[in-house]
Backbone as a printed PyTorch tensor [residue, N CA C, xyz], in Angstrom:
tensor([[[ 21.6480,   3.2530,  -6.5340],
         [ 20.3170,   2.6940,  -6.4620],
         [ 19.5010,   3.2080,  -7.6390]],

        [[ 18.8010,   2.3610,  -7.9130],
         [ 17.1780,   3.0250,  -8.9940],
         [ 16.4040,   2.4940,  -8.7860]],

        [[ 15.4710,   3.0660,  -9.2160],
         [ 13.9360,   2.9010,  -9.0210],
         [ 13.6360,   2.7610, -10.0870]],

        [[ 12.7780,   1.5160, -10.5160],
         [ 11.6060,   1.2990, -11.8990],
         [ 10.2820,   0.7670, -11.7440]],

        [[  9.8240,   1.6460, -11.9810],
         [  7.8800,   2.1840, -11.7680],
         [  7.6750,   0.6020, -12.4020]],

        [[  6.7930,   0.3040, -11.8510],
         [  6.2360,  -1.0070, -12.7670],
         [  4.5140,  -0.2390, -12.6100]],

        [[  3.9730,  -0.5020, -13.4640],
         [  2.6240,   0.2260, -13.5460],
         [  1.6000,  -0.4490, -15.4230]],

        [[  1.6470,  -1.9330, -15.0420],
         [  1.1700,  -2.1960, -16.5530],
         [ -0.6270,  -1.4910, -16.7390]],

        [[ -0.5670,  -1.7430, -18.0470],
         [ -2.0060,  -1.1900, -18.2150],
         [ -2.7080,  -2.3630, -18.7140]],

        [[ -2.3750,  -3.6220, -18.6980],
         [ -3.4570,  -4.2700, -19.2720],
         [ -3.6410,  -5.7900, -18.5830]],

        [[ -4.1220,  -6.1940, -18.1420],
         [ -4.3580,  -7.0960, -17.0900],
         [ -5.0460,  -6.9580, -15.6300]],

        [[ -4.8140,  -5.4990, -15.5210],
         [ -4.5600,  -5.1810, -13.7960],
         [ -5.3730,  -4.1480, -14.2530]],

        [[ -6.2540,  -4.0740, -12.8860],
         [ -6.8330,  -1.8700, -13.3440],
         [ -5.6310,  -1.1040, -13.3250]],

        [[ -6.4110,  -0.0610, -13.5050],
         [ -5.6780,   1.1920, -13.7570],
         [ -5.2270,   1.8080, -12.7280]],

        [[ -3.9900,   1.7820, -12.5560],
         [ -3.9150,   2.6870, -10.9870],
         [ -4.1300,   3.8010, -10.6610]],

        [[ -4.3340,   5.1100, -11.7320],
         [ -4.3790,   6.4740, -11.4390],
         [ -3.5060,   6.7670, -11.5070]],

        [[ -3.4710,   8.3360, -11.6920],
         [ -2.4080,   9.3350, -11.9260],
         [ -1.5080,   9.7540, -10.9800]],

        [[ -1.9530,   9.3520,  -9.0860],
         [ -1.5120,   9.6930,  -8.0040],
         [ -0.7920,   8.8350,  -7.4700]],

        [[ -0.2930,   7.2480,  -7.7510],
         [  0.4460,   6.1940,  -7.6430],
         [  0.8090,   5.3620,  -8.4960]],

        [[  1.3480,   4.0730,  -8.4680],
         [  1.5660,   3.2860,  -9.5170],
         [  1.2180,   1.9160,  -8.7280]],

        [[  1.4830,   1.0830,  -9.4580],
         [  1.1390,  -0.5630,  -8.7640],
         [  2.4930,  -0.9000,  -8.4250]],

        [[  3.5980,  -0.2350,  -8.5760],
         [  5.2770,  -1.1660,  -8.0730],
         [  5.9620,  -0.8840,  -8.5050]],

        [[  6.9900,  -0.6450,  -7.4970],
         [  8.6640,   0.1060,  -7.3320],
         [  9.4390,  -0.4460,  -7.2400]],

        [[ 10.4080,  -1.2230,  -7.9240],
         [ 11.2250,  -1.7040,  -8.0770],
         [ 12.2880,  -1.2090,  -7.7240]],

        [[ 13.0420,  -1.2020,  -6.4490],
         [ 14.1090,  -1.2520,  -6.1290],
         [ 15.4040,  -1.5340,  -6.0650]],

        [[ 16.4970,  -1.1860,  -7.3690],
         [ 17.6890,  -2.2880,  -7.8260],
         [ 18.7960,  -1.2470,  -7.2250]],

        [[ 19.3760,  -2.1500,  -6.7320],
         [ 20.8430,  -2.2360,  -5.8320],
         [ 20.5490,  -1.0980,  -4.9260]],

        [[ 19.4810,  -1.3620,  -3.9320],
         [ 19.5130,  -0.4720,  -2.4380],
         [ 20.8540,  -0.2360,  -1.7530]],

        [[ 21.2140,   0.5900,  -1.1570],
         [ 22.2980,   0.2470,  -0.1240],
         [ 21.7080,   0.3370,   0.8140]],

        [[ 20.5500,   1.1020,   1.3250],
         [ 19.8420,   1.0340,   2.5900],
         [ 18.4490,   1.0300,   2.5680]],

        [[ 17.9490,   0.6400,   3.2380],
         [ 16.4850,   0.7450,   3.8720],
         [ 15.9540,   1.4620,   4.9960]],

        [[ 15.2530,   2.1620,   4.5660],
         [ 14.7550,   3.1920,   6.2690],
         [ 12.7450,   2.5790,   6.5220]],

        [[ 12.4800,   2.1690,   7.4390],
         [ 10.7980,   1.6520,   7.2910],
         [ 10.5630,   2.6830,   8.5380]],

        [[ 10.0520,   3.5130,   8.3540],
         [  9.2050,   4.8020,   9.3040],
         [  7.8220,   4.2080,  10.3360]],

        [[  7.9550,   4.4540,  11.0940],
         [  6.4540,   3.7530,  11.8050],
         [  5.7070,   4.8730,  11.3840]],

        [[  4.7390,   4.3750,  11.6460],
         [  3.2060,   5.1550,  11.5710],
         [  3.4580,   6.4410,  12.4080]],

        [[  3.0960,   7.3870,  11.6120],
         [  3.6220,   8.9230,  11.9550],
         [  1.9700,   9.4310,  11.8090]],

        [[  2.1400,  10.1010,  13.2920],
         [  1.2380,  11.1440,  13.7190],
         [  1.1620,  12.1950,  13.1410]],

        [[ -0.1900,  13.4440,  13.5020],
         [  0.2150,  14.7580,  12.9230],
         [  0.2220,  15.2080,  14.5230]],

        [[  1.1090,  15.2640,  14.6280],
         [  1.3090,  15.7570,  16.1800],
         [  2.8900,  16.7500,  16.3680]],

        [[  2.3740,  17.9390,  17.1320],
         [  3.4630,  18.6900,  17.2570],
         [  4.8280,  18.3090,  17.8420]],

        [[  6.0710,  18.6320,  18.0240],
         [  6.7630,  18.4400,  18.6140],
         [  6.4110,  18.0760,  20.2360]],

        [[  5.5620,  18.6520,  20.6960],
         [  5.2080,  18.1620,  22.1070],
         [  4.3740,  17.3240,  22.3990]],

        [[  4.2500,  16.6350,  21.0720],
         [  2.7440,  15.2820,  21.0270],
         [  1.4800,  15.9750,  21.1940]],

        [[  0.9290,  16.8820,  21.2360],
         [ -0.4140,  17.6940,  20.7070],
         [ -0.9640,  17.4340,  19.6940]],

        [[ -1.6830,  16.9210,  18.7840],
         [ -2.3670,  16.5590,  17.5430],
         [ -2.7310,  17.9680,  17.0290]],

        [[ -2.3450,  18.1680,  15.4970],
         [ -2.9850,  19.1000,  14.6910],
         [ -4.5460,  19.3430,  14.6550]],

        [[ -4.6790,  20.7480,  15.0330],
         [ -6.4170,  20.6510,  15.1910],
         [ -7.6600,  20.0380,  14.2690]],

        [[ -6.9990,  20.4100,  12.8030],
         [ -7.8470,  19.6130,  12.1280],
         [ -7.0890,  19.0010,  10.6650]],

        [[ -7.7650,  18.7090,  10.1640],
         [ -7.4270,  17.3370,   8.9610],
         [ -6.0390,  18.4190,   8.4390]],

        [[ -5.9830,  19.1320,   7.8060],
         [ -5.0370,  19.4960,   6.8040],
         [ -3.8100,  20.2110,   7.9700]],

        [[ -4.1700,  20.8000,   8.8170],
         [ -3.1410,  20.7290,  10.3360],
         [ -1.9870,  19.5840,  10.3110]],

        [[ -2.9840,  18.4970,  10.6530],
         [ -2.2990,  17.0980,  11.0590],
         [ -1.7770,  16.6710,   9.8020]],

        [[ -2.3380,  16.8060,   8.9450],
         [ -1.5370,  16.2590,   7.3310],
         [ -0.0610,  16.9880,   6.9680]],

        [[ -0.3730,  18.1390,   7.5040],
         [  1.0530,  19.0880,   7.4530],
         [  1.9060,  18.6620,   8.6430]],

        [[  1.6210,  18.3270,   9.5630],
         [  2.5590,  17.9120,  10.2300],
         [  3.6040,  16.8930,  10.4480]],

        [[  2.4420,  15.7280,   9.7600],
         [  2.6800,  13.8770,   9.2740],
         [  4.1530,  14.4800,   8.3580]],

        [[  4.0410,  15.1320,   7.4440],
         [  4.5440,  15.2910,   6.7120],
         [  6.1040,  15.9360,   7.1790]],

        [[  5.5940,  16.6600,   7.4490],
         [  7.0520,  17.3940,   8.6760],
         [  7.4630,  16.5950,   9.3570]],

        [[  7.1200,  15.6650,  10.0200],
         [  7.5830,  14.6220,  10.9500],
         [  8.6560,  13.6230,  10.2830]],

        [[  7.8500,  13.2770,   8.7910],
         [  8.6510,  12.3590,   8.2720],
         [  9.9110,  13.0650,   7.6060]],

        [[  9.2540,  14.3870,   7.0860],
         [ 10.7060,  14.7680,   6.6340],
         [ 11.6740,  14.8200,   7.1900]],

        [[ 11.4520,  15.4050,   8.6370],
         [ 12.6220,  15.3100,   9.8380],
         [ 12.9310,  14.1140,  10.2490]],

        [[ 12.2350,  12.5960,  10.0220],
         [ 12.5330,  11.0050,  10.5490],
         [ 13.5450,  10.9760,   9.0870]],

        [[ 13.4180,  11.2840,   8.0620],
         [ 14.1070,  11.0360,   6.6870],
         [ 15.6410,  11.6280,   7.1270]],

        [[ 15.4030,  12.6780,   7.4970],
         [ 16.3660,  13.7300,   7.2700],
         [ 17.8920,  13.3370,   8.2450]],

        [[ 17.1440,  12.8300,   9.5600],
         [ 18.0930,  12.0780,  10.4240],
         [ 18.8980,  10.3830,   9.8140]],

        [[ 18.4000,  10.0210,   8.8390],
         [ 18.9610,   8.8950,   8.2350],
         [ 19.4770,   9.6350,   6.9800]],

        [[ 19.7960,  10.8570,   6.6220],
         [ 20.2710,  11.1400,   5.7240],
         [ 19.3640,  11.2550,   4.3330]],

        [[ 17.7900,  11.3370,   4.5150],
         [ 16.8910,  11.3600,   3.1650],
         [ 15.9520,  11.9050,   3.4130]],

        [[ 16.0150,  12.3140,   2.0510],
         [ 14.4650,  12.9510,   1.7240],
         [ 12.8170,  12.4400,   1.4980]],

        [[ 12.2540,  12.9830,   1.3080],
         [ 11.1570,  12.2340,   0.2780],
         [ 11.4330,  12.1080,  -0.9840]],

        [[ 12.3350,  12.3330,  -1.6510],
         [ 12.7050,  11.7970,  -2.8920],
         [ 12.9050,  10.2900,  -2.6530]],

        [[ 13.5050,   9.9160,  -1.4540],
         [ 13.8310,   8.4140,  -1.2750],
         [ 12.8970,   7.9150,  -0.7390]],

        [[ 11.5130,   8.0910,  -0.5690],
         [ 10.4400,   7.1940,  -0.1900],
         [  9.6180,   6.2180,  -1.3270]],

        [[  9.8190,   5.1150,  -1.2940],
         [  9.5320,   4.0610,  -2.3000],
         [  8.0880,   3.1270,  -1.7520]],

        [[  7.5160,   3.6050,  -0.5710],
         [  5.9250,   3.2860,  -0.6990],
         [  5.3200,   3.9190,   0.4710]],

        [[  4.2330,   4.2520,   0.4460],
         [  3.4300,   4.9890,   1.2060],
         [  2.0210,   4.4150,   2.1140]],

        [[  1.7400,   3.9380,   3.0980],
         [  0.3100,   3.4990,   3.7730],
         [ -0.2130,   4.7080,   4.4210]],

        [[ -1.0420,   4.9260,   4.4420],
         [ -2.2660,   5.8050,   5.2270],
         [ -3.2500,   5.3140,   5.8110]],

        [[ -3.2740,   5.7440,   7.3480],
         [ -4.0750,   4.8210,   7.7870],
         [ -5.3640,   5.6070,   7.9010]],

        [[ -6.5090,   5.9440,   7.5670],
         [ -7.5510,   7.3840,   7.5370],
         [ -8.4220,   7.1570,   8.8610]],

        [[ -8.8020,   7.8610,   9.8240],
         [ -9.8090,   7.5550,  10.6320],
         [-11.3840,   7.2810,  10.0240]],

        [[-11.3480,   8.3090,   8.9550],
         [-12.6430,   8.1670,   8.0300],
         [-12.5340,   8.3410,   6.6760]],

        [[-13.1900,   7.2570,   6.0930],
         [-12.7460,   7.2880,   4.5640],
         [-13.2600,   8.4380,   4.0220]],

        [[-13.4310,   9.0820,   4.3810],
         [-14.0290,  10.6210,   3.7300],
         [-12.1880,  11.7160,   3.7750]],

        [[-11.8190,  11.2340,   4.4610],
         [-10.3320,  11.8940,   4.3560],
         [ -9.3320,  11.3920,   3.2380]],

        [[-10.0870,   9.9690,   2.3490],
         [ -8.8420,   9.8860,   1.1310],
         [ -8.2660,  11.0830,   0.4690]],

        [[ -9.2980,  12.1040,   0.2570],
         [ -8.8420,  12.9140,  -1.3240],
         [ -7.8850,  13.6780,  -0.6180]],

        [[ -8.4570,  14.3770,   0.7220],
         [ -7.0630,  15.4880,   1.7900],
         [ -6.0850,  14.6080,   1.2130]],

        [[ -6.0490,  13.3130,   2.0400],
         [ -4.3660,  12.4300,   2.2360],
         [ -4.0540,  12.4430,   1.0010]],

        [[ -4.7830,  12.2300,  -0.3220],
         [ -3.8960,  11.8590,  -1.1820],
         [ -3.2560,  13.1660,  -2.4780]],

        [[ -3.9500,  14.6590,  -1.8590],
         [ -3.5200,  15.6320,  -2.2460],
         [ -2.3720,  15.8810,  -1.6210]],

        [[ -2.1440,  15.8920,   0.0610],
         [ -1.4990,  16.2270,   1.0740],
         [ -0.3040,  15.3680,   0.4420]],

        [[ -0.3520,  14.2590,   0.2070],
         [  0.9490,  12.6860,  -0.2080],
         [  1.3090,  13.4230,  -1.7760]],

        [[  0.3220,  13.5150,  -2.5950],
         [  1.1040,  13.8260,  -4.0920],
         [  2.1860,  15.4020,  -3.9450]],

        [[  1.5080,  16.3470,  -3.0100],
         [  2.4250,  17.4710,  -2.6900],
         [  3.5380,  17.4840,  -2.2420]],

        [[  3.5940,  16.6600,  -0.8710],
         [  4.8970,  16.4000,  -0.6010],
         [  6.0090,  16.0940,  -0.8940]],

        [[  5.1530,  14.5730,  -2.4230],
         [  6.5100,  14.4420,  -2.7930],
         [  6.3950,  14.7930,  -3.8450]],

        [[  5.9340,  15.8440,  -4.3930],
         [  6.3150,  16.8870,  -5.6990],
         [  5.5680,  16.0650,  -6.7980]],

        [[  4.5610,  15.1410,  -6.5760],
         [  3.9520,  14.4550,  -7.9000],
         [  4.4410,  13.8730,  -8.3040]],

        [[  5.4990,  12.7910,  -7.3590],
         [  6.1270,  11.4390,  -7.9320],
         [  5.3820,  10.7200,  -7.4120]],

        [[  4.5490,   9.8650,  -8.5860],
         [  3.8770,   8.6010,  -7.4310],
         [  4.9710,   7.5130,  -7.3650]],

        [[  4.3200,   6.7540,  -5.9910],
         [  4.4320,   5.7450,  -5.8580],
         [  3.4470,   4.8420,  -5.5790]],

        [[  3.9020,   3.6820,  -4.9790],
         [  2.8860,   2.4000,  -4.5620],
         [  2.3020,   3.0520,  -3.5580]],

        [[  0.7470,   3.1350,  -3.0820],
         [  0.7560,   3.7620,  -1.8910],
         [ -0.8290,   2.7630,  -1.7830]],

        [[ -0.8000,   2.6000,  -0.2310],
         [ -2.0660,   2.1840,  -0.2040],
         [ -3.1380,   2.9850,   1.3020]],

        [[ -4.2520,   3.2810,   1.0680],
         [ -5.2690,   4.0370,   2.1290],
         [ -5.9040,   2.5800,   2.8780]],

        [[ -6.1680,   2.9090,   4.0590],
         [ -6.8980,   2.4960,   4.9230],
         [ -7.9130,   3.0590,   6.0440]],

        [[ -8.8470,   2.5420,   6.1480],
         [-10.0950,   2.8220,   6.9230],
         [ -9.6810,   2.5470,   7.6190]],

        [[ -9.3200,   2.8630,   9.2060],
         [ -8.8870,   2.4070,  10.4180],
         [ -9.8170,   3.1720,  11.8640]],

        [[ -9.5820,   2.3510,  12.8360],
         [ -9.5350,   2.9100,  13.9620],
         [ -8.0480,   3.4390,  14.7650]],

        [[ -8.0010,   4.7920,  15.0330],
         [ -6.3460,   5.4570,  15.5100],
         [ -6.6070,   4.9210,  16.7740]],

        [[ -5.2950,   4.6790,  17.5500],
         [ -5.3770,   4.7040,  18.8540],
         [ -5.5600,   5.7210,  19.5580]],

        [[ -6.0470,   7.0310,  19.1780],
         [ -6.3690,   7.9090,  19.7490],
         [ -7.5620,   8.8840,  19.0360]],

        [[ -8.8330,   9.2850,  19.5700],
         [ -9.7910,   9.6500,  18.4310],
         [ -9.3810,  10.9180,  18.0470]],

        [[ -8.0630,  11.6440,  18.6240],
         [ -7.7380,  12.9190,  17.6120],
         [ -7.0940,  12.6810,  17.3370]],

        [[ -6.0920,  11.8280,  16.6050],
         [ -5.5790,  11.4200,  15.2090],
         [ -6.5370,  11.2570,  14.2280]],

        [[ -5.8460,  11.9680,  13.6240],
         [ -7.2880,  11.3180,  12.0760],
         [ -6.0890,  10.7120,  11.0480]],

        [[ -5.3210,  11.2200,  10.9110],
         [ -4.2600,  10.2700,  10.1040],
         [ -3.1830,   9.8700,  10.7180]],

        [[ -2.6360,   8.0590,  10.0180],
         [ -1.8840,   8.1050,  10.4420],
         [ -0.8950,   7.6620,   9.1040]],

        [[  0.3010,   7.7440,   8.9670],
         [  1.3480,   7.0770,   7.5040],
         [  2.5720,   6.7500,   7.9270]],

        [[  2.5300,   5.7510,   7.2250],
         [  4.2410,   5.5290,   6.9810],
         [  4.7830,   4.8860,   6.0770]],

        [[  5.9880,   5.0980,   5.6050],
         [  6.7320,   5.1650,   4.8180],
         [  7.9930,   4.0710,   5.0390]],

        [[  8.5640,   3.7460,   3.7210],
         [  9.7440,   3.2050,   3.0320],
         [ 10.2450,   3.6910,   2.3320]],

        [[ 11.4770,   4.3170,   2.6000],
         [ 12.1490,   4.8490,   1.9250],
         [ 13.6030,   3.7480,   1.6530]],

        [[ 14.3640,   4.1620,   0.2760],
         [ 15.2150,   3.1250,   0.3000],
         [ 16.7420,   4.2440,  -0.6090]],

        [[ 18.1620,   4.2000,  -0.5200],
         [ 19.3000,   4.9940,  -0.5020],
         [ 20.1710,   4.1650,  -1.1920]]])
């Protein structure tokens, strides 16, 4: 498999230093699509607060990756769903760390969680 960043600079804005506009995916052998991942402990408890639950999202997926055989090296786009848009910059420090400052396509959302102690929620595509 490879991956090729598509990210032009002239037509389109600028995407920033923390994603790109498109990942090109040539000769996948697999696809993994993650549902929307909580920051919630192993016993479904929600992380007490923002950077808690961001560490956990994160742990969650690594362990949903890890059971299909991948890492976050193999995640090829990212959604965030934010309870309040005041949580972009956490999520998108919390997202560039994880995966070591590889961007990808990733997109934030203003949402309502199905639960008001979620404050984030993400998920991922990863592809092998």
């Amino acid at each position: 498999m490879e991956c090729v960043p598509h990210n032009p600079t002239e037509g389109v804005y600028a995407a920033g230093g923390d994603y790109i506009h498109a990942m090109e995916v040539r000769a996948p052998g697999r696809l993994l699509f993650v549902a929307g991942t909580m920051g919630l402990d192993p016993a479904g408890k929600p992380g007490a607060d923002l950077p808690e639950q961001l560490d956990l999202i994160w742990s969650n997926i690594r362990t949903i990756l890890a059971s299909a055989g991948m890492t976050v090296d193999n995640i090829v786009r990212v959604t965030s769903y934010l309870r309040d848009p005041a949580y972009a910059e956490a999520n998108a420090v919390a997202r560039v760390a994880a995966l070591g400052g590889r961007p990808v396509p990733t997109t934030a959302i203003g949402a309502v969680t199905l639960e008001s102690d979620w404050l984030v929620e993400i998920e991922v595509v990863a592809a092998a």
